[in-house]
C-alpha positions in Angstrom: 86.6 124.8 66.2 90.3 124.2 65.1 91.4 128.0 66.7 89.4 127.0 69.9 91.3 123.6 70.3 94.9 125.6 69.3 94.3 128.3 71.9 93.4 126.0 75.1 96.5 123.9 74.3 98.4 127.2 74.0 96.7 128.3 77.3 97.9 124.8 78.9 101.4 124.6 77.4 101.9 128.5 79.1 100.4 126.8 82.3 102.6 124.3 82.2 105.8 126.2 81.0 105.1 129.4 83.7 104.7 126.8 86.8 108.0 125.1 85.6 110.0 128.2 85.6 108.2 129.4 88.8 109.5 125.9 90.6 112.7 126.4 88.9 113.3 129.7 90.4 111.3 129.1 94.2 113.3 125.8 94.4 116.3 127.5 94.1 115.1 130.4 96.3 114.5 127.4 98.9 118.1 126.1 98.8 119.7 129.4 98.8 117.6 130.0 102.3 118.0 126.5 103.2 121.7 127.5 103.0 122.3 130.7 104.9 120.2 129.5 107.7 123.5 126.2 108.0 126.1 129.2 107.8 124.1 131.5 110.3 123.6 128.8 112.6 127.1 127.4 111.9 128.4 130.9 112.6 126.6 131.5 115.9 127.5 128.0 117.3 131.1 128.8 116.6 131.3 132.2 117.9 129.5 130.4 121.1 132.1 128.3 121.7 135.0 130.5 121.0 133.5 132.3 123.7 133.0 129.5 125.8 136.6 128.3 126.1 138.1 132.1 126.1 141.3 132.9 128.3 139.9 133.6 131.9 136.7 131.9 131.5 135.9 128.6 133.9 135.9 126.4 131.0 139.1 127.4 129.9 140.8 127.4 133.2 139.1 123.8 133.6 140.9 122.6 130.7 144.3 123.8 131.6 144.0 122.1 135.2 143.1 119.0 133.5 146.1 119.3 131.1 148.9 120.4 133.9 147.3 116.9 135.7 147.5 115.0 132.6 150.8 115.9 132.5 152.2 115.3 135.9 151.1 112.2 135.4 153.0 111.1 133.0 155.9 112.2 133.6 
């Protein structure tokens, strides 16, 4: 009886201690994802807009008009 009991608490503790390191390591799997997905996106947004406001393009020319005005009026 006394090997039985030993053996299912050994079989729980290994339960317990394999699903710890298995969060351990998927938790950290989940951030690292979590993480390139804000650098991707961050990276795509910014190349966006650098291409947005390139020399040439409409939104570029937009904004110099606006500045030349800005400036002839306060002069």
């Amino acid at each position: 009886m006394g090997k039985a009991v030993m053996y299912v608490l050994a079989l729980i503790g290994g339960v317990v201690v394999v699903s710890w390191v298995a969060h351990a390591l998927f938790g950290a799997f989940f951030y690292l994802i979590a993480a390139a997905l804000v650098v991707g996106g961050g990276l795509w947004l910014y190349g966006k807009v650098k291409k947005e406001i390139a020399p040439g393009t409409r939104t570029q020319r937009r904004i110099e008009a606006a500045t030349k005005t800005y400036r002839m009026r306060n002069r």
